[in-house]
C-alpha positions in Angstrom: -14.6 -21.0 -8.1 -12.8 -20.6 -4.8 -16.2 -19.6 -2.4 -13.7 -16.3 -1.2 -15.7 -14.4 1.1 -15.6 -10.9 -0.6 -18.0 -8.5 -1.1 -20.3 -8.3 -4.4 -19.3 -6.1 -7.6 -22.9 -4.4 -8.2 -21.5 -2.5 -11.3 -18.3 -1.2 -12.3 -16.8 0.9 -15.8 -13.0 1.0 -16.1 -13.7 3.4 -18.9 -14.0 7.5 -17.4 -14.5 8.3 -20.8 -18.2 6.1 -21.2 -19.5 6.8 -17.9 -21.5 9.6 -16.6 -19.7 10.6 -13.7 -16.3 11.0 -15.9 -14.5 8.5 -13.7 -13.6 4.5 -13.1 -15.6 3.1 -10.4 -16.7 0.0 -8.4 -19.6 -0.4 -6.8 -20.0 -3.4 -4.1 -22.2 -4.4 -1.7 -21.6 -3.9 1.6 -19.6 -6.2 3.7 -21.2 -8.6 5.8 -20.3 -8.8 9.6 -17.9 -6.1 11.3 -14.9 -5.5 11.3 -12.1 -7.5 12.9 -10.1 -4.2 13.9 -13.5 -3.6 16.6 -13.5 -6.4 18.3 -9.7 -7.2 18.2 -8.7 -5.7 21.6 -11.1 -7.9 23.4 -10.7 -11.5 22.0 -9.0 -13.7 24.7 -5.6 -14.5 23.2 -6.9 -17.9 22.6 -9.5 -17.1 20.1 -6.8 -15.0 18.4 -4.7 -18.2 17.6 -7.6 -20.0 16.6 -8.2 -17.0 13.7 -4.8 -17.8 13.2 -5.6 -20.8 11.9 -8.9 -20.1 10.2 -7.8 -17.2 8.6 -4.1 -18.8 7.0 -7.4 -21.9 5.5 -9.0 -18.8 4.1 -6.4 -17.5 2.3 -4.5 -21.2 1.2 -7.5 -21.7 -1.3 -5.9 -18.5 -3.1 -3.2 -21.0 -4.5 -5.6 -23.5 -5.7 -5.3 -21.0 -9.1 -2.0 -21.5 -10.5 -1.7 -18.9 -13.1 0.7 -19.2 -16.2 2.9 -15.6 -15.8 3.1 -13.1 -13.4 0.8 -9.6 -13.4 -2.2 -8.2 -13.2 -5.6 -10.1 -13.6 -7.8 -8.2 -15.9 -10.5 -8.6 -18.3 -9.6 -9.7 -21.4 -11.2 -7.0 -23.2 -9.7 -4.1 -21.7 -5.8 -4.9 -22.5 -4.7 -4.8 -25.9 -3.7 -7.6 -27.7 0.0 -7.5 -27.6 0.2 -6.6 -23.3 -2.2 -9.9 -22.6 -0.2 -13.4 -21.6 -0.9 -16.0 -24.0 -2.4 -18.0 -21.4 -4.0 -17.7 -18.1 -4.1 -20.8 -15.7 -2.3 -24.1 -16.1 -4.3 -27.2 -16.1 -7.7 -25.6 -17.7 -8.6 -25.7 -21.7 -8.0 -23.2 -24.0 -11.6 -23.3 -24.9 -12.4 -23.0 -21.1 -14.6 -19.6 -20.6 -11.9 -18.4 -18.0 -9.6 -18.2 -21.2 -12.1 -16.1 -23.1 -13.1 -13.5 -20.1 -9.7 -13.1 -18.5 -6.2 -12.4 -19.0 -3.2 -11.6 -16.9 -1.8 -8.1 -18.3 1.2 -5.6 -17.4 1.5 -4.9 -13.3 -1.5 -2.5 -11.6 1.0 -2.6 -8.3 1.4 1.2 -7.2 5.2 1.0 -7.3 5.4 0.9 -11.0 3.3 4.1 -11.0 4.2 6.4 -8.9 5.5 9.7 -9.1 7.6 9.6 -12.2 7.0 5.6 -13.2 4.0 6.7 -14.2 6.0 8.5 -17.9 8.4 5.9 -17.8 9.1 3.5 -20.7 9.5 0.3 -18.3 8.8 -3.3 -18.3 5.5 -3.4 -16.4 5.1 -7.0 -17.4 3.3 -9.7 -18.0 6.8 -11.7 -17.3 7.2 -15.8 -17.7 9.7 -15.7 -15.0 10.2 -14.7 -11.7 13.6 -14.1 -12.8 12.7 -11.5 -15.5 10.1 -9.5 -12.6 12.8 -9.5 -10.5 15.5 -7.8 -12.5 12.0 -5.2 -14.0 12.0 -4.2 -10.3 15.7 -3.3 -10.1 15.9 -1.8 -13.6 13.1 0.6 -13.2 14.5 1.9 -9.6 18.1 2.4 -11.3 16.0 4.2 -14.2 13.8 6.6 -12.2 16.8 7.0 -9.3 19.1 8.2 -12.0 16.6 10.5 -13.6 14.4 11.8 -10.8 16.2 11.2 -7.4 15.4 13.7 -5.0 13.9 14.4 -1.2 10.4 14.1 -1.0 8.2 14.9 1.7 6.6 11.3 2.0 10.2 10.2 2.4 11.1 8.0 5.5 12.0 10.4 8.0 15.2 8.3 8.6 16.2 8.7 5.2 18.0 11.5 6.1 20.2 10.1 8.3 24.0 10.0 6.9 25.1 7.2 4.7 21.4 6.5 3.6 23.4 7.0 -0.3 23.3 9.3 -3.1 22.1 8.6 -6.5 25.1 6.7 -7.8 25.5 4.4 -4.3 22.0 3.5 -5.1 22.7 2.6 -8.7 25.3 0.4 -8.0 24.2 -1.0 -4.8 21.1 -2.5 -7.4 23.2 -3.0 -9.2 25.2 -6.0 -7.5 21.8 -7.3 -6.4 20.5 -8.0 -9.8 23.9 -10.4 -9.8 22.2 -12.3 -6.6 19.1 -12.4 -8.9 19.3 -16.0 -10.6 20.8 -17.4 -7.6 18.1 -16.1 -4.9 15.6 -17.5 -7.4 14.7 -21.1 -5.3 14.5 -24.4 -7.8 12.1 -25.8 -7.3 8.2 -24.5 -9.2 6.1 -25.1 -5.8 8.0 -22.2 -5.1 8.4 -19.7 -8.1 4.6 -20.6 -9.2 2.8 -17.6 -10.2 -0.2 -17.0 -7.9 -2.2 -14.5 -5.9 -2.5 -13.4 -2.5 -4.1 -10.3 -0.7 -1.1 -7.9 0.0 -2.4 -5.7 2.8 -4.6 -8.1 5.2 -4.7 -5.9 8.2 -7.6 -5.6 10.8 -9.6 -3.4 9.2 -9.6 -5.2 5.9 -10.9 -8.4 7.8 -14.9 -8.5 8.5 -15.6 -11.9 10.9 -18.8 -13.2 11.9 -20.8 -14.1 15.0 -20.6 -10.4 16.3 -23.1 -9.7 18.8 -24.0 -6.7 20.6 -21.6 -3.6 20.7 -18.9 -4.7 18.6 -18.3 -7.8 21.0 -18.0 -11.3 20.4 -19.8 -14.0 22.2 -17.3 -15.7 24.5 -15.9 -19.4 23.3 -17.7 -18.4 19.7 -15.0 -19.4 16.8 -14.8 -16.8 14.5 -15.4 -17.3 10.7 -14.6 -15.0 8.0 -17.6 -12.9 6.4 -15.8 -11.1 4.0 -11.9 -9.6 2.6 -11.4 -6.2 0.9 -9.2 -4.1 -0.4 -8.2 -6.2 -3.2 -6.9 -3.9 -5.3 -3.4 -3.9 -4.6 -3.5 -8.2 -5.2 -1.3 -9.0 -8.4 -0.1 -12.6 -9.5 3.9 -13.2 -8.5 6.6 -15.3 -7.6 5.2 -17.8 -4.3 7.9 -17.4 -2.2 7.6 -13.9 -2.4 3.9 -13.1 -2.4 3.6 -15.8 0.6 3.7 -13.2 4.0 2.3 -13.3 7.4 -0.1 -10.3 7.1 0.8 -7.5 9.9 -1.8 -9.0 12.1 0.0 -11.8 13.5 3.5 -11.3 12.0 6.0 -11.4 14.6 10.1 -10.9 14.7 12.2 -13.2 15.9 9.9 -16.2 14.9 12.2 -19.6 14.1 12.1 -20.1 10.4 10.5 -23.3 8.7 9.6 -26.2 11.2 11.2 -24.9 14.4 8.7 -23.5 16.7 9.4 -20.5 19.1 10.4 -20.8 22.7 10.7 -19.2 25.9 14.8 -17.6 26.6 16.8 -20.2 28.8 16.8 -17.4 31.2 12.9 -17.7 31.5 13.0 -18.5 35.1 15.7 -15.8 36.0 13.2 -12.9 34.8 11.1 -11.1 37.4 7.3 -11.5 37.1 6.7 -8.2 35.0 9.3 -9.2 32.8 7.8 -12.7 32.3 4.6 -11.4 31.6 6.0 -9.3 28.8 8.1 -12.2 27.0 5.1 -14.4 27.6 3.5 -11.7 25.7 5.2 -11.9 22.9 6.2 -15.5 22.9 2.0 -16.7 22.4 2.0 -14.0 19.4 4.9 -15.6 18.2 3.0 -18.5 18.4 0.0 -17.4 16.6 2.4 -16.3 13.7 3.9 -19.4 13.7 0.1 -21.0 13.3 -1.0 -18.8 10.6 2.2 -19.9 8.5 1.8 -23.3 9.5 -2.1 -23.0 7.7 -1.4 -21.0 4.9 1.8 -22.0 3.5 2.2 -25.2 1.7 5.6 -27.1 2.6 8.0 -26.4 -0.5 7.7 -22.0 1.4 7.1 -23.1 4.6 10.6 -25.4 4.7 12.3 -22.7 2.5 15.7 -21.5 3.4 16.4 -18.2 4.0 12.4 -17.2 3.1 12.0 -14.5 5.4 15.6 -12.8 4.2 14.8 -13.3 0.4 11.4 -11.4 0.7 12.6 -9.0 2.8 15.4 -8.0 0.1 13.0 -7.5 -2.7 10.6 -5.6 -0.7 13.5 -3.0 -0.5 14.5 -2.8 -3.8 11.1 -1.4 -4.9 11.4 1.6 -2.2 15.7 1.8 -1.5 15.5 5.7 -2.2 12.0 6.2 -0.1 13.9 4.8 3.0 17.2 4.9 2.2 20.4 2.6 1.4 20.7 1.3 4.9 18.2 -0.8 5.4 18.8 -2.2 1.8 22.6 -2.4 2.6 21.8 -4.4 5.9 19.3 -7.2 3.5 22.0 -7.5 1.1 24.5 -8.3 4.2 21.7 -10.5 5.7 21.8 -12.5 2.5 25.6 -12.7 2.7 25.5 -14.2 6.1 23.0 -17.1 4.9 24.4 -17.8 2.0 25.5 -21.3 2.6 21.9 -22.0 3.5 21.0 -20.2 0.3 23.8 -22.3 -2.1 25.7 -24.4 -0.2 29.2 -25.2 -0.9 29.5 -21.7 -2.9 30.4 -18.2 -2.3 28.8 -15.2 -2.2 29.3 -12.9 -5.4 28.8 -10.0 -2.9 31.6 -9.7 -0.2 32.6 -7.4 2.6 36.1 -6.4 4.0 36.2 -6.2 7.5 36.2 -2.2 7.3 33.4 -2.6 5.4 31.5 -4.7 7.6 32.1 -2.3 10.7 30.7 0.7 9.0 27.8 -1.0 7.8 27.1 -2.2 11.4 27.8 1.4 12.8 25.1 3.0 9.9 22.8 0.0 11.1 23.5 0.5 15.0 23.0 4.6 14.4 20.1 3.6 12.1 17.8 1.3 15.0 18.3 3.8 17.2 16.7 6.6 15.3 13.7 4.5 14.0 13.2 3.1 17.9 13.3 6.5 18.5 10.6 6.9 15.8 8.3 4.2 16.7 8.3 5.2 20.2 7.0 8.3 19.6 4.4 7.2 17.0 3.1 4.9 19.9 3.3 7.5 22.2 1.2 10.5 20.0 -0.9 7.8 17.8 0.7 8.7 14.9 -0.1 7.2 11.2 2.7 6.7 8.2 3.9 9.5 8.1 3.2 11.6 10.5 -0.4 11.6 9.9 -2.4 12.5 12.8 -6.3 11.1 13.4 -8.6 14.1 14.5 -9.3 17.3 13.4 -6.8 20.7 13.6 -6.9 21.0 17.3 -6.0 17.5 17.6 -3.4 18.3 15.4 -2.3 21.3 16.8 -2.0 19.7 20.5 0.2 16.7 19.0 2.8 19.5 17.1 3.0 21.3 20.3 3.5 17.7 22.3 6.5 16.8 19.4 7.9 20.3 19.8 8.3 19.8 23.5 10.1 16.1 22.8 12.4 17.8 19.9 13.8 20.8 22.5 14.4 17.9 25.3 16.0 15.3 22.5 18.5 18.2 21.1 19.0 19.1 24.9 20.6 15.5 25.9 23.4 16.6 23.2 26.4 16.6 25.0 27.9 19.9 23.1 27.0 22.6 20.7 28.3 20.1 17.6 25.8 17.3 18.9 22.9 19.3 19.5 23.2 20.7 16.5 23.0 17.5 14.6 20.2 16.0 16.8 18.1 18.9 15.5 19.0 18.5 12.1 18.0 14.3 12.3 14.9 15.0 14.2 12.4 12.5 12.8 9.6 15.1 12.6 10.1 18.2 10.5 7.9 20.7 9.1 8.7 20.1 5.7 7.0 23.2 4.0 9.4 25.3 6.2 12.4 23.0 6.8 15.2 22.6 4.2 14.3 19.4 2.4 18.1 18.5 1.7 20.5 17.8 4.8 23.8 18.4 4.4 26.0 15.3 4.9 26.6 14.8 8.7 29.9 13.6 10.1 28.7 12.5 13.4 30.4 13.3 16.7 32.3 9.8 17.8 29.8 9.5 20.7 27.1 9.2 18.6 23.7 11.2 18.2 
């Protein structure tokens, strides 16, 4: 119904027990065109905004279905009665076909399986609300924190930094958000409609077409969209939070709602390298703000305090993966908008001014690890997690190459105490042979 360019299901069983091969499976055709991720690195910048554009078109005809709960879309046939909505789409028939092949059922979103999750008596959904998803999310973080809590070794490697939290400072710190719940809800339904969107639209889920040659495009050739993949994370939630710039163009420090970005007032003042680099990042700021401005309809796009909302519940469903500081820090970010958020009212959250101070000096301590992280992911073309493209030699080369960095990081400590604790917060650790649990740290005053 909405001509999305995605590939063709050939034939597919969500039953291991009636197939042959003892497994689900999915078999589609291939995907037209190649991918964007080849040809990226060589589109002028200006055929990059124009994708900006075509590509936010592409995926605005994904709220033209506006579904009646939030979930996962299934067939109808393989969710029991009593976990399918009672309806599916607003606007259509109940005798309409849609009605009889589809349903929306509890969530299929990985968060709500993992580990643990996957035993857990929880409320998976389908929800009415965005109000009762929302508290589902907090509930079953408090539930599998409290019962399972422990280091793991896909952990954020900053999540052993001190004052990331301990099981109880995670509790309650969820604990006062689900207050915020009801009132970070917006009011109006353009916003809280249930719909879908494509949750991971990086580069190499993107085909385009009008490639010619070696992976190149022809110059002053507009792309077009062939075909999307990766679907399989897509569920049907809350607009305002489902509605993201994907990782392709999004950009920090990009003016919220109509405001468009702008060179510093101390543009001119800048030496030429240094203008070249905020240039840099001004045009991508530019191409983010384009891809909102095609994708979102007004009711997000003019929302207050969009980006800070979304940012908030992304955290909730992984505060013990990365730790309480970056949860902390969304919370506080919500505290400082708040009279864009509810006007005229205060906060049910508030800080002291000690409070505020230590939170800032977890935060500063914080940024400075993870730039020291994503430096040295840039630097060794490192994955999540430490994960290293090649083979063992490449791998072996890159552990040698991190080894060298750790023994000149711990070296910059200015005594025993400090160098001690600069090896103990090294991002990288081996973690078969490394103790998994840090002590807690009190920090030298001159920081680490």
């Amino acid at each position: 119904r909405l001509a999305l360019p995605i590939p063709r299901v050939l034939a597919w069983s969500s039953r291991a027990e009636s197939t042959e091969v003892g497994a689900e499976f999915i078999l589609m055709e291939k995907a037209s065109g190649c991918l964007l991720s080849d040809v990226w690195s060589g589109l002028p910048r200006g055929e990059r905004g124009m994708f900006a554009k075509t590509l936010g078109e592409c995926k605005r005809r994904l709220l033209e279905l506006e579904f009646t709960h939030y979930g996962s879309l299934y067939y109808k046939n393989d969710v029991p009665p009593s976990l399918r909505a009672p309806t599916l789409l607003q606007g259509i028939s109940p005798n309409d076909e849609l009605n009889s092949e589809f349903c929306i059922g509890p969530i299929a979103r990985r968060d709500f399986w993992e580990a643990e999750r996957e035993t857990m008596d929880i409320d998976r959904g389908p929800w009415q609300t965005a109000e009762d998803y929302m508290r589902a999310v907090a509930c079953r973080e408090q539930e599998w924190i409290s019962r399972f809590g422990t280091p793991h070794i896909l952990d954020d490697p900053n999540r052993v930094l001190p004052g990331q939290g301990n099981r109880d400072d995670h509790v309650t710190l969820l604990s006062e958000y689900t207050t915020l719940v009801p009132i970070l809800i917006p009011p109006h339904h353009e916003q809280t409609k249930p719909v879908m969107w494509h949750p991971d639209l990086h580069a190499s889920n993107v085909f385009v077409k009008q490639c010619e040659g070696q992976g190149k495009i022809p110059p002053a050739t507009p792309l077009a969209v062939s075909s999307i993949i990766d679907w399989q994370g897509a569920w049907i939630g809350p607009a305002f939070l489902q509605m993201k710039v994907p990782p392709l163009y999004r950009m920090d420090g990009v003016p919220p709602g109509r405001r468009l970005p702008a060179l510093p007032e101390n543009f001119d003042r800048l030496s030429e390298s240094e203008k070249e680099e905020v240039e840099e990042r001004h045009k991508r700021r530019i191409h983010h703000k384009l891809f909102e401005l095609a994708a979102f309809p007004l009711p997000i796009f003019d929302m207050e305090a969009l980006e800070e909302r979304i940012f908030l519940e992304d955290l909730v469903q992984v505060t013990w993966k990365y730790g309480i500081i970056p949860f902390q820090m969304a919370l506080y970010r919500i505290y400082q908008h708040w009279e864009h958020i509810v006007p005229g009212s205060t906060c049910p959250i508030q800080y002291t001014a000690e409070e505020q101070d230590d939170l800032n000096a977890h935060h500063a301590m914080w940024l400075q690890h993870q730039e020291l992280l994503e430096d040295l992911d840039r630097e060794f073309d490192l994955g999540e997690f430490g994960y290293v493209k090649g083979d063992r030699n490449q791998f072996e080369k890159i552990r040698a190459g991190l080894q060298q960095k750790k023994l000149e990081y711990v070296a910059q400590g200015t005594d025993e105490e400090t160098r001690r604790v600069r090896s103990l917060l090294w991002p990288y650790r081996d973690t078969l042979q490394d103790p998994d649990v840090i002590p807690r740290l009190i920090l030298p005053s001159a920081g680490v």
